[in-house]
N, C-alpha and C positions, 0 to 999 in steps of 0.2 A: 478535701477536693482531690480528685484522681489523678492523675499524670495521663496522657494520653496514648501511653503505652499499656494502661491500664484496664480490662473491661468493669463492665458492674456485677457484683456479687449477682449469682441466679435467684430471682425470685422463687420463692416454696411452689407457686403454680410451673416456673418455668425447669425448676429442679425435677420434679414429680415428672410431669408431661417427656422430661427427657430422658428419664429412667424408665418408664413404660414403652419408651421409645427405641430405648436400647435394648432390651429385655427381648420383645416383639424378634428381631434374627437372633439371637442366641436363642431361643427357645425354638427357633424353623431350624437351625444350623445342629444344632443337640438331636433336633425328632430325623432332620434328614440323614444325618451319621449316625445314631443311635438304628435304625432302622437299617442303613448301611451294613451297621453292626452285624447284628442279629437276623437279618431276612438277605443276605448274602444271593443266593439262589435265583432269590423273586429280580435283583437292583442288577445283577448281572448281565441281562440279557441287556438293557436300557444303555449300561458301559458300551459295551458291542455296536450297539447301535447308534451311537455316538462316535464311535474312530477308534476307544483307548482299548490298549491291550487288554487280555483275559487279567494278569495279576496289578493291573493299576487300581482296581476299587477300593480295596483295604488299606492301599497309600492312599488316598486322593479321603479316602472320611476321613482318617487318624488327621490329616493336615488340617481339613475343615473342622474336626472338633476343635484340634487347637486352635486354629484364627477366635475360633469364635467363644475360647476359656481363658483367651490372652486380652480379646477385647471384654471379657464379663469381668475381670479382675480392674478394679478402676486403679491404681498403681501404673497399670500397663495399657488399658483402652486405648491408647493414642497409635501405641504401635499396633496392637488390635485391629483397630479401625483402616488401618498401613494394609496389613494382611489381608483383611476381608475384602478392601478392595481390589487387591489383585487375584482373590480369589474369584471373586465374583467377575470380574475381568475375563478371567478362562472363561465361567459360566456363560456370560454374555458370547462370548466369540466359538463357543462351541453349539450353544443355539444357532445363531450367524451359521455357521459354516453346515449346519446340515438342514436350512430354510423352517427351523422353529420360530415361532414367536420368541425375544428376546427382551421383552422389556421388563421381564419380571425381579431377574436378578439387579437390573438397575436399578428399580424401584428398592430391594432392601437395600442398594448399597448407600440411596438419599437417605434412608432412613436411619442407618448406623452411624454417617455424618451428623444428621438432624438431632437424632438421639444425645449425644455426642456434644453437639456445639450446646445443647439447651442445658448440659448438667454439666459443665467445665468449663469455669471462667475464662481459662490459660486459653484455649484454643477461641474463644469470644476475643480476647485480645489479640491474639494472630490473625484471624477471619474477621473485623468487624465490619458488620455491613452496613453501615453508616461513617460519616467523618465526626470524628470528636469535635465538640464544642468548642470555638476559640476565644 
């Protein structure tokens, strides 16, 4: 019987479903800085266009590769998932601030959560969304 600081091991369906889940922004977060990377020229004009000085691009992927190689290392995903939030956080509020649509970066930030809670017991035990059985 469990203790009720305890959550339930992940089901193979709930394991799987939250590794695809997490996978899902490290692979947009990798193509959006990897492309950051390499097409420099094309991604610049868009920084500008946005507020941030001419030399913030090449900080601003190098950080978002990391958030999103510190949340792909499961050892570290919890703080990961810390970081991509506030990363995406800026994202959100610099849509916001120049009247873009912004609910995209929200949406991966449920999903890195979602991802997250369905393949890691520990954080099921912090976040349970239910009350334990008495």
């Amino acid at each position: 019987m469990q203790s009720a600081d305890q959550a339930a091991p992940a089901s193979r369906t709930s394991l799987w479903t939250g590794r695809i889940l997490s996978a899902l922004p490290v692979l947009l977060m990798f193509f959006t800085g990897v492309f950051g990377l390499l097409k420099p020229a094309m991604v610049a004009p868009q920084f500008v266009h946005y507020g941030y000085p001419d030399g913030s691009l090449m900080r601003i992927t190098i950080v978002e590769l990391l958030c999103a190689l510190i949340y792909a290392i499961p050892q570290t995903s919890v703080l990961g998932a810390i970081l991509l939030t506030g990363y995406l956080g800026g994202a959100t509020a610099t849509h916001v601030r120049v009247g873009e649509p912004f609910f995209i970066p929200i949406i991966v930030g449920v999903v890195v959560w979602a991802g997250l809670f369905l393949r890691d017991e520990r954080l099921r035990a912090l976040i349970p969304l239910r009350r334990p059985k008495t």
